[in-house]
N, C-alpha and C positions, 0 to 999 in steps of 0.2 A: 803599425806595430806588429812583429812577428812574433810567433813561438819561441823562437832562437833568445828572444831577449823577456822573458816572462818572470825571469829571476834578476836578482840581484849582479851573482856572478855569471849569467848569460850575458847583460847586459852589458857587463865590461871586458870580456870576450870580444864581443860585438864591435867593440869601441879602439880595445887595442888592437884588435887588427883592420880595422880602417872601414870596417863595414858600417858602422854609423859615426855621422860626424856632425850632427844637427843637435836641437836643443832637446834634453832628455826627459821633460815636462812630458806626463803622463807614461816615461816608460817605467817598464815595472812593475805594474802597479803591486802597491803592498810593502815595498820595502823602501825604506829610507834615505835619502837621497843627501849630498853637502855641497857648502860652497870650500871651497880652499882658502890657504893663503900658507905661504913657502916663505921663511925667514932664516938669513944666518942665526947659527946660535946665540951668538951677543945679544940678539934681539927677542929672544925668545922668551922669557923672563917677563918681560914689559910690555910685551905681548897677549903671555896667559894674562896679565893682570888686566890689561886693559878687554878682553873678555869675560871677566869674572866682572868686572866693574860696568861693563853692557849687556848684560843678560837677553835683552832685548832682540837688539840687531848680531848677534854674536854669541848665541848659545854654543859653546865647547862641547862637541859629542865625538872627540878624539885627536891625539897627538903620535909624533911618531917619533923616534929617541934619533938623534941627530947622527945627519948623513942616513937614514934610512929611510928607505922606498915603500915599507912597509906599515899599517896602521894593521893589527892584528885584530882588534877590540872591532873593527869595521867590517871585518872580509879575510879569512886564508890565503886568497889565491887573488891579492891585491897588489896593482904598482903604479903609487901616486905618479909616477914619469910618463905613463902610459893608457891611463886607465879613465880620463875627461876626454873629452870630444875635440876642446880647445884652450889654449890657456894662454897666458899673458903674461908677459915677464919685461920688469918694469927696474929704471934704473937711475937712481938721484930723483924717484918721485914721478917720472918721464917712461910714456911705455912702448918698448922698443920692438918689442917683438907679438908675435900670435902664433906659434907653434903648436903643433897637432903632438907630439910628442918631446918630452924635456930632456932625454937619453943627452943630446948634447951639452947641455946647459947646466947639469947635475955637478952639484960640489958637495962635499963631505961635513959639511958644517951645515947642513939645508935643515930646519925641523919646519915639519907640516903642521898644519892644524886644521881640523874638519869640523866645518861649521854649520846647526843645523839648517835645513834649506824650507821653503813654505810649501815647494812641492810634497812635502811630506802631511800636509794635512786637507791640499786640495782634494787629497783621495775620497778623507770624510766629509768632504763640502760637497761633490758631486753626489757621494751615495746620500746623501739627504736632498739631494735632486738639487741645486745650486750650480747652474751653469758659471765654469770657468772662461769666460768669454775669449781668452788668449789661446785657451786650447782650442775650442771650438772653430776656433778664424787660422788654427794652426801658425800663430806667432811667441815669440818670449814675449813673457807678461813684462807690462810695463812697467821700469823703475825709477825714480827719482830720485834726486839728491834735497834735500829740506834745508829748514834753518835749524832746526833739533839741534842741540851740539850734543855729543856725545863725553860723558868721562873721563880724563882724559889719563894717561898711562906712561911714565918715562914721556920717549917723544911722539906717542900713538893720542893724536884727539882730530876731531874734524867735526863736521857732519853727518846726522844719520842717514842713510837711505833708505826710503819704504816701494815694497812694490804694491801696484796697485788693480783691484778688481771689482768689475763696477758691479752694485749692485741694487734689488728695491729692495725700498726699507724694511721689508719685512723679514725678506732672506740675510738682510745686515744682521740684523738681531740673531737670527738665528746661528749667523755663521759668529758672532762674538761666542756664543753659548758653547759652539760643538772646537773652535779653537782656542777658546781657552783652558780644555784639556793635555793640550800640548806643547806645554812650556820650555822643551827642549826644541822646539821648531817652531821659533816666535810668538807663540799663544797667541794670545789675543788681538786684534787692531790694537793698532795705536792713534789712530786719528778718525774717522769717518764725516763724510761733508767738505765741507769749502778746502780746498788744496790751498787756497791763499795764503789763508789761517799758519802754515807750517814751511811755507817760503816756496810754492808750484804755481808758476806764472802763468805756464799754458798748458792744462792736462793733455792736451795732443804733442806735447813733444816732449819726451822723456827721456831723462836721459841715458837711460841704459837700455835695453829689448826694442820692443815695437807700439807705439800708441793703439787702442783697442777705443770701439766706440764707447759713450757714455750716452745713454737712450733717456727723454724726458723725464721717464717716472723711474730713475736708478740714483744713484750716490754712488760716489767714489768711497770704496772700502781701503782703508792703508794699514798694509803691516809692516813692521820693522824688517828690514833687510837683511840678508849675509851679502850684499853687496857693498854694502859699510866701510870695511877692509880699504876695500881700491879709493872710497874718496877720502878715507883716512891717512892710505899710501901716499896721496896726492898733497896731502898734507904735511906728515912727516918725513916724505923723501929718504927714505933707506937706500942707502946703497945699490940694494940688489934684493930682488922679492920675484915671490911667484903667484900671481892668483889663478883662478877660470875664469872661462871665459864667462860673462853675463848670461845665462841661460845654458849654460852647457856645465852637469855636475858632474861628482861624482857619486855612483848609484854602490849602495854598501847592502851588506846581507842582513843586516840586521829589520827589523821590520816595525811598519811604524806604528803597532800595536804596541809594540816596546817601550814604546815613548810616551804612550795615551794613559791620561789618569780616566781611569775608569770611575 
């Protein structure tokens, strides 16, 4: 990580003009990071609700008024078309594309929505000394899809997905304590122990990022995802949608002290 991306909007600088294109886990530190997800307006409506109704994997920390590239509440000098590393745009449920920039695929009727991300409280799990093991091996943290069902919203329901961070039991405990301060960016685990238990057949294959080891004397820590979205996509099949990529966000100005109950 450079100087150049030590901010918020350095780091989307950085981004839209093609200088990084990798996953944005540990840039920035300090400021808060989101997952996406880009819907016609018809959809938008059933959308927020089915977010207000998952608080969990889908905390709401910003929207953008339709056909706008902008989220103000996020960043001044922000353009959701250009401003993630990589993104995915998905069509009858089916995803068709991974484009580095949405400049093409832009329609007038697109509202965003900016969903908190867990990169935003790994920050205060390292500085309480809690090795993030995906960063350390330099891979995206691993995600899965569960049997959790989610709420369901108009035609938005599926499956939760949590990503996953191994840990011993005693930094478990502690990392419950220091994230569930921060309820705007998943708070707390939602699962810790047997993956079984929650529908994860093989902790080494995951379905989203990269599998990371899980060492004898560790447990698997699971929090709820903003990857949620895509296998909820996958479910209700919308027409036309936008998410990011798995591990690749958007990093906003806001900071994720903002977010921490103190």
């Amino acid at each position: 990580m450079t100087s150049a991306q030590d901010t918020g909007l350095a780091a989307r600088l950085a981004i839209r003009s093609g200088a990084h294109r990798g996953p944005t886990s540990g840039l920035a530190g300090g400021y808060v990071q989101g997952n996406l997800a880009i819907l016609p307006k018809a959809l938008a409506a059933d959308f927020m609700r089915f977010c207000q109704l998952n608080p969990k994997p889908c905390p709401l920390i910003g929207a953008s008024a339709a056909g706008s590239w902008r989220v103000p509440e996020l960043g001044a000098d922000l353009d959701i078309r250009t401003d993630i590393p990589r993104y995915r745009v998905w069509q009858n449920g089916e995803l068709i594309a991974e484009p580095t920039d949405l400049r093409d695929v832009w329609r007038d009727d697109l509202v965003s929505f900016v969903i908190g991300c867990s990169f935003s409280f790994e920050e205060a799990l390292m500085a309480d000394g809690i090795e993030m093991r995906h960063i350390a091996l330099n891979k995206t943290v691993p995600m899965y899809r569960t049997s959790v069902a989610t709420a369901a919203a108009g035609p938005f329901h599926g499956p939760m997905v949590v990503s996953m961070r191994p840990m011993s039991p005693s930094h478990a405990i502690r990392a419950v304590q220091i994230t569930t301060r921060f309820p705007a960016v998943h708070g707390a685990p939602v699962h810790l122990g047997r993956p079984d238990l929650i529908g994860i057949k093989d902790i080494m294959k995951p379905d989203y990022g990269d599998a990371v080891p899980v060492r004898d004397d560790e447990i698997p820590v699971f929090w709820a995802c903003g990857v949620t979205p895509q296998s909820v996509i996958a479910t209700a099949k919308p027409d036309f949608c936008i998410t990011h990529y798995p591990g690749t966000m958007l990093v906003t100005d806001r900071k994720n002290t903002e977010f921490a109950i103190m």
